[in-house]
N, C-alpha and C positions, 0 to 999 in steps of 0.2 A: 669410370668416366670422370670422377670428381678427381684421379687421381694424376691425371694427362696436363702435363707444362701447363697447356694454357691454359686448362681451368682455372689451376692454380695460380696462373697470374691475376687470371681474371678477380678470380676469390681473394687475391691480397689487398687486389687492388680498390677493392670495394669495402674491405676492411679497412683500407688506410683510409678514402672517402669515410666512414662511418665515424671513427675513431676522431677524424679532423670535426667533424662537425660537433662532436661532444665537447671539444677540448675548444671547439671556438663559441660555443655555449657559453661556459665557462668562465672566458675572459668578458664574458658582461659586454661584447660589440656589440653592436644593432646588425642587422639580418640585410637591411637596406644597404650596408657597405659591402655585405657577404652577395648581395642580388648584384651587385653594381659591379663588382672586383672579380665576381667569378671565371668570365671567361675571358680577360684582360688576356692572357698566354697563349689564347688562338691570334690576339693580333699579329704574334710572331710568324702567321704563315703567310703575312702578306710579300714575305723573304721569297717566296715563290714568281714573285713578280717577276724577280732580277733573275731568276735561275734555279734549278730541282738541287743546286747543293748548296746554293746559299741559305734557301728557304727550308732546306734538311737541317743542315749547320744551326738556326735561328730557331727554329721549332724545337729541336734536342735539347737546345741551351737552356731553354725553359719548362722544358717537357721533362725535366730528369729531377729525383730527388735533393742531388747536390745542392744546388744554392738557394733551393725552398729550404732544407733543414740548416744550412748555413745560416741564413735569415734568421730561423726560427733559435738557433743555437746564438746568435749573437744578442737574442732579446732575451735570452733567459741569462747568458751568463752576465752581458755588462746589465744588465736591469732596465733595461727600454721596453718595458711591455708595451709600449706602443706599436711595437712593431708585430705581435705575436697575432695578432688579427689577420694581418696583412701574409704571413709566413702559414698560418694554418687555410688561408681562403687557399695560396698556391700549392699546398700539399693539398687541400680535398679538391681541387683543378682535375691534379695528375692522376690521382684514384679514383676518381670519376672518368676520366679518359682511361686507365689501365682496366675500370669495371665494365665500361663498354666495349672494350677489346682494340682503344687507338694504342698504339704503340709509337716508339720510337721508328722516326724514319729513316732509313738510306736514301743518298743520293743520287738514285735512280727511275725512281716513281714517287708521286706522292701517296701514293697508296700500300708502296712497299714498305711494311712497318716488323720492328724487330717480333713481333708477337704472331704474325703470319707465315716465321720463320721456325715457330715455334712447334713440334710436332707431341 
């Protein structure tokens, strides 16, 4: 059972949430920017308004590792730890949604997410 895709997504994904909240521990933010910023990246489904592929397109853009570890890769290398707050609230976002089993969507449903495609 543990050993089936989407468990394993599920278990990465909750890893990665775990790991984010240690590592924003850490940086010494206040919890109150972590409560306030958290779900900032569902604003993206409001792309659903205009259309199931814009609001796919808008949701992904946010919903993906890419430019949360960009974020978090341009605060550690140029030295803007101001931004490493900010960068680890949108990584424990996504593993928080990849622990509760939201996925990436297609343009076809809003419900159709890449982890239901997952066997």
């Amino acid at each position: 059972m543990f050993f089936k895709p989407h468990m394993l997504l599920h278990l990465e994904g909750a890893a990665v949430f775990t790991l984010s909240l240690y590592f924003y521990r850490a940086t010494g933010a206040h919890w109150g920017l972590f409560l306030l910023l958290f779900l900032w990246p569902d604003l993206f489904m409001l792309g659903y308004l205009i259309s199931v592929r814009v609001g796919s397109v808008l949701y992904n853009l946010v919903h993906t590792y890419v430019l949360a570890l960009a974020l978090l890769g341009f605060a550690i290398f140029a030295h803007q730890p101001q931004f490493l707050p900010f960068a680890l609230i949108w990584i424990s976002h996504i593993g928080f949604d990849r622990a509760l089993g939201y996925g990436l969507k297609y343009p076809t449903f809003f419900r159709d997410t890449h982890l239901q495609r997952v066997s």
